[in-house]
N, C-alpha and C positions, 0 to 999 in steps of 0.2 A: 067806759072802756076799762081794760083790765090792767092788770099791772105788766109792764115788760118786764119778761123771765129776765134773770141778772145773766149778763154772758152773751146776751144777743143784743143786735145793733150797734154802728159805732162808737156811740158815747160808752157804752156798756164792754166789748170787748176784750178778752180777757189779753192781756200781754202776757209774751212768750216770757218765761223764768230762764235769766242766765245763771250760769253757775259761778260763784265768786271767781275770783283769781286766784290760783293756788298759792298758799304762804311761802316764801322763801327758802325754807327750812326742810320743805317737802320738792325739791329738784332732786332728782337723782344728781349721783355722781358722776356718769357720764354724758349728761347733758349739761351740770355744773361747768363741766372741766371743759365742754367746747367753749362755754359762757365767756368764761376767764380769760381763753386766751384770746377773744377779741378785742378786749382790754387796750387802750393806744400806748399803754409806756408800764415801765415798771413799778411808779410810784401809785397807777391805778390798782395795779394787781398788788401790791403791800395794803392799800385802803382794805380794798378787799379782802384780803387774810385777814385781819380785825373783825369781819362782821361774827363771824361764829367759829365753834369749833371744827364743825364740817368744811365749811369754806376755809379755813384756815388750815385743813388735812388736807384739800384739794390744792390751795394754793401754793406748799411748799414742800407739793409733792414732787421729785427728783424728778421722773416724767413730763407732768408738767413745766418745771423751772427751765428743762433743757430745752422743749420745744417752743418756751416763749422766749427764752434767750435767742435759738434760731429763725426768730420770726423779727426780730429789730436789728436795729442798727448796731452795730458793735462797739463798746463805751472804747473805741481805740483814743492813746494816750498821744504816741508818738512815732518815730521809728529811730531804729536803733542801726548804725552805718557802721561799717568794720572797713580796714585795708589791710590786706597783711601783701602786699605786693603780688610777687607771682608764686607764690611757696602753693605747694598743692594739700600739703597739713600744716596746722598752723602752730609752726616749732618757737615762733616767738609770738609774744602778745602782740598784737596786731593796733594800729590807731584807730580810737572809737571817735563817734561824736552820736551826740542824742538832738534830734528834731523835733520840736512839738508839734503834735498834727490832732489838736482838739480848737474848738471855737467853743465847747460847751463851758460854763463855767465854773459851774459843780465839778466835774467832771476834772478842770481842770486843778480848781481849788483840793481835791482829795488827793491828785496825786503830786502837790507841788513840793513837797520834801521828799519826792520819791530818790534813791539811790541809783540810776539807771545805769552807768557807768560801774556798779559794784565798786567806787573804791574804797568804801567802810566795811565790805563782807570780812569778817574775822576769821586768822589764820585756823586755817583747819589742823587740828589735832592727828600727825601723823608720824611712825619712823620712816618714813621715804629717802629721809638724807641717809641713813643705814643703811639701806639697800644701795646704796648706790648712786642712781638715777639725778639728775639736775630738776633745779628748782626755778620758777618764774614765777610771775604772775596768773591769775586766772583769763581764761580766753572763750568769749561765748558760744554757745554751740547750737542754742534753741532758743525758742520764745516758746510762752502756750499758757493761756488762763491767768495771765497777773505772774507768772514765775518765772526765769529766766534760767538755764541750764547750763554748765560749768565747767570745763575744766582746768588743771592746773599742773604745770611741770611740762618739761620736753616731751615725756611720753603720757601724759595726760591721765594719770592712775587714779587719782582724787578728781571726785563729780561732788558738784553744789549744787543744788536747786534753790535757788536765791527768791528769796521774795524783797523787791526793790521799796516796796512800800512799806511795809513791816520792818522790814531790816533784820528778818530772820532767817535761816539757811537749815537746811538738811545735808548734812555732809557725806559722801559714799567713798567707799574704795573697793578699788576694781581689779584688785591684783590677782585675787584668785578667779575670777570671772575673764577678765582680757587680762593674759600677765604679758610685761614688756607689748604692749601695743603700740608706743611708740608715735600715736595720733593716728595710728590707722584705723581702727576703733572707730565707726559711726554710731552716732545716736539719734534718737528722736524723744522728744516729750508727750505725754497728751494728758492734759488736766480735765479732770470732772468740774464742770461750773459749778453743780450743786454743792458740792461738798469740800472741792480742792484737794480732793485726793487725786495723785500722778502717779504715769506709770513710764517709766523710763526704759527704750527699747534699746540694747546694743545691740551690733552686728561688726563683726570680725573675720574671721575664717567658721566661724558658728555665729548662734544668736542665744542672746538670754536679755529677760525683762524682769525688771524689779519695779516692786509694786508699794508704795507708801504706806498701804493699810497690811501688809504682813510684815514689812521690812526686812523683806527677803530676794533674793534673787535667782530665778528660777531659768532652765536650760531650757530652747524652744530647737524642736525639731522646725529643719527647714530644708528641704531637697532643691526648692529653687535657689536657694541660696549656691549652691555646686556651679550653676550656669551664669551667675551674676556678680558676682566674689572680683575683681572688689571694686568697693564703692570711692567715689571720690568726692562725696557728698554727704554729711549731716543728714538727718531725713525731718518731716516735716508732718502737720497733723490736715488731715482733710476730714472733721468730723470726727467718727468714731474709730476712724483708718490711721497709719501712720503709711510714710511712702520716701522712698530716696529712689532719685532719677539718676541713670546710670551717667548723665552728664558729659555724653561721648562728644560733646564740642571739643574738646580737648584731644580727642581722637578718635576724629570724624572720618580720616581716612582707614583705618583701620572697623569702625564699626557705622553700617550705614544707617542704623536703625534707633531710635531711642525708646528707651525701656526701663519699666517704673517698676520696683520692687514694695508689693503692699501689702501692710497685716493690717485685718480686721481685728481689731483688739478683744471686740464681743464674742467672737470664733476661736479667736487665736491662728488661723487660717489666711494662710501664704497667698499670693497672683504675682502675676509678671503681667504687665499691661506693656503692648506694643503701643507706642502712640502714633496718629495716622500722621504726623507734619514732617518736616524733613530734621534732619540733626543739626543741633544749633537753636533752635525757638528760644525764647522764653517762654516759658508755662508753668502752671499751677496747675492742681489736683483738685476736686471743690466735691464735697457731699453735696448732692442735690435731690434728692427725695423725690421733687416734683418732677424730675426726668431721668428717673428711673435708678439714683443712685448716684454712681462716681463719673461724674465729667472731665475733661480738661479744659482748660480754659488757655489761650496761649497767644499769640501778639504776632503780628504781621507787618512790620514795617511800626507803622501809626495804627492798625487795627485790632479789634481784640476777636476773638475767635473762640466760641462756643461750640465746645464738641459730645454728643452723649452718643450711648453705642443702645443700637435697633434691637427689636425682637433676639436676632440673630448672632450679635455680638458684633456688628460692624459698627466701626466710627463714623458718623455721618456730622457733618456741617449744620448747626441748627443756626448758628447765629454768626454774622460778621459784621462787624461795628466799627465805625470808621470813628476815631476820636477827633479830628480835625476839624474843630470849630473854626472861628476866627481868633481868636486868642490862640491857638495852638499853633495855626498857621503861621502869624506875626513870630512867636516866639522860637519857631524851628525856623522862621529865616533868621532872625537877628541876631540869636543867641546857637543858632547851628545845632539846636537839639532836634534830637534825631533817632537817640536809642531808648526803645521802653522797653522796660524787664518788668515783669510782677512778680510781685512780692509775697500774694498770696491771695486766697479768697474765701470771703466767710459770710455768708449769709445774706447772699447776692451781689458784696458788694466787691468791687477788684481793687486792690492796691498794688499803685504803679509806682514808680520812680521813670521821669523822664529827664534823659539826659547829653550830654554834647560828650564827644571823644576832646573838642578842642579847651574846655570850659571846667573849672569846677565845681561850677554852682549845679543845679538840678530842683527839678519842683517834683512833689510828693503829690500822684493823683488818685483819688478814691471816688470809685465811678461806680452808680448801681443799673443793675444790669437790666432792670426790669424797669425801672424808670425816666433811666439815659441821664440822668441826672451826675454832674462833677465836680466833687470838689477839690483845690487845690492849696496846696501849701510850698511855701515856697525855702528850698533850702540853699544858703547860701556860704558856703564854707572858704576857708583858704585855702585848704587841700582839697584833692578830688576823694575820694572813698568808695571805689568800685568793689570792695569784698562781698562776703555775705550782707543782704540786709534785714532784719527783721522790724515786723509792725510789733507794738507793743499794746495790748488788749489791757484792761483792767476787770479781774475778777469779780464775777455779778456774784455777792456772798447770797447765802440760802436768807429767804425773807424774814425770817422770825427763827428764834434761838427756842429750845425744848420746850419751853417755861411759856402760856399761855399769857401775852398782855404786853409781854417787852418789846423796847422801843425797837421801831423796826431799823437795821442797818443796808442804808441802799450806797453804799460807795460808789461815787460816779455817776448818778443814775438821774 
């Protein structure tokens, strides 16, 4: 018999040839950068900026940094409580107290010398007492990115942007920007994660925003500003937006409607958002990307209330979330809690304070939205402290420094 040709029969059959695995090094960049941020935490994606140069352009690219920052949990430290009574600006320094509201322990170890109360911030360099004007203490106005925003005197002419952890400050004055504003002067913060640079929005009878990388202070046209003027509120960061709520509880019979005053910082570009709930709510503003942008988020009794607006521009009800577990329940009978306000919302997650009119304890709740999950901390004071209240975030610094090799700095992380 003859020989079998090679290639026929099954002992002989040729197998199909795979093609290797393509080398690491050969990922595109946009396929890289989905890679990365599937990543479960920070400390994977710092591994990873070590592998290579590419991956290390990809990983500590501002872009990316932002949109894995908005994909976790938020390194929140604590919250920061104010009372200045019933004063509607705050002509005197008001009573603080600081809550910690971390179980991490990294997290909490970085920032346990922090200064959160500012009372090491060093006198600012000023002729104020020349002019005239009286002098106090500094009185908080913001939170945003790890920094803390400032002002100081009856009429509030000197702004700090404190960083509590550092112990370092950027000092402002605003005389020739808001002169004699007298605390009527609103502001708002909003810190870049990647880099920490902020831009500081005032609003007055006009607006003007100063920006830490020109250190300048520039005039913002604003025509809705004519129908909204004035504000009885600080304003606050929802992503890339800043927003101050016209705050008509105070005068609800006078205004039936509530209404948010918002700059797109990336635009520079004005709105006035109607909100659909009645006057009085608590509510927050929230970037939400996934529903379409800017939501409200706002509080019903005991519920939380998810709102994003249609095709069309109408507010439509996506979500209603009743928080009333059993733990909730026990403790709004025993303890007569009863009132929730949020605080804010950052990347899914809501921070509450829930609290009793009779009581002046209160528990700090932080609830994600997408996985119903709560956690609580419990604040227990001697006094009550119904002012402003703000969550306090710790700055996620950029993963590697210019210099290829150095040790990576993950504060908090």
């Amino acid at each position: 018999m003859g020989e079998m040709p090679q290639g026929t029969g099954a002992s002989g059959a040729k197998r199909a040839k795979t093609s290797p695995a393509p080398p690491v090094a050969s990922l595109g960049v946009d396929l890289l950068r989905e890679i990365l941020l599937q990543l479960p935490d920070m400390a994977s994606l710092a591994s990873a900026a070590l592998t290579c140069k590419l991956w290390h352009g990809v990983a500590s690219d501002p872009t990316v940094f932002r949109r894995f920052d908005a994909l976790r949990r938020p390194p929140l430290v604590g919250f920061l409580l104010t009372d200045r009574g019933d004063m509607p600006f705050p002509l005197r320094s008001p009573n603080m107290l600081f809550v910690w509201g971390t179980r991490n322990p990294n997290l909490a170890t970085a920032a346990a010398d922090g200064d959160f109360l500012f009372e090491d911030l060093p006198a600012v360099d000023s002729d104020a007492e020349e002019k005239g004007y009286g002098w106090d203490e500094w009185r908080l106005r913001g939170c945003d990115g790890g920094l803390q925003l400032l002002s100081r005197g009856r009429h509030g002419l000197d702004l700090a942007v404190y960083d509590p952890i550092a112990r370092t400050a950027v000092f402002l004055h605003v005389f020739d920007v808001f002169p004699y504003s007298t605390h009527v002067a609103r502001y708002a913060i909003v810190v870049d994660e990647s880099d920490g640079s902020f831009l500081i929005i005032g609003i007055d009878d006009h607006a003007a925003i100063f920006s830490s990388r020109t250190s300048k202070w520039t005039r913002l046209e604003c025509r809705e500003l004519r129908s909204f003027y004035p504000l009885h509120s600080d304003g606050m960061r929802a992503g890339r937006f800043a927003y101050w709520r016209s705050n008509t509880k105070k005068e609800r019979y006078r205004n039936l409607v509530e209404r948010i005053l918002v700059l797109d910082t990336a635009t520079m570009e004005w709105s006035i958002i109607n909100a659909p709930f009645p006057v009085g709510e608590s509510y927050c503003v929230a970037d939400m990307p996934e529903h379409g942008g800017l939501c409200l988020v706002s509080s019903k009794e005991q519920c939380l209330q998810l709102w994003f607006r249609n095709s069309i521009g109408e507010w439509v009800l996506m979500k209603n979330i009743s928080l009333l577990n059993d733990w909730m329940k026990k403790i709004r009978h025993d303890e007569w809690m009863k009132r929730l306000r949020i605080l804010a919302v950052r990347a899914s997650y809501v921070y509450m304070e829930f609290w009793s009119i009779r009581k002046p304890n209160s528990y700090f709740l932080v609830f994600h939205l997408r996985t119903g999950k709560m956690t609580v901390f419990r604040n227990n004071p001697e006094d009550p402290h119904r002012g402003p209240a703000f969550p306090f975030f710790m700055r996620l610094e950029p993963l590697l420094g210019p210099d290829e090799g150095q040790n990576v700095r993950l504060n908090g992380v």
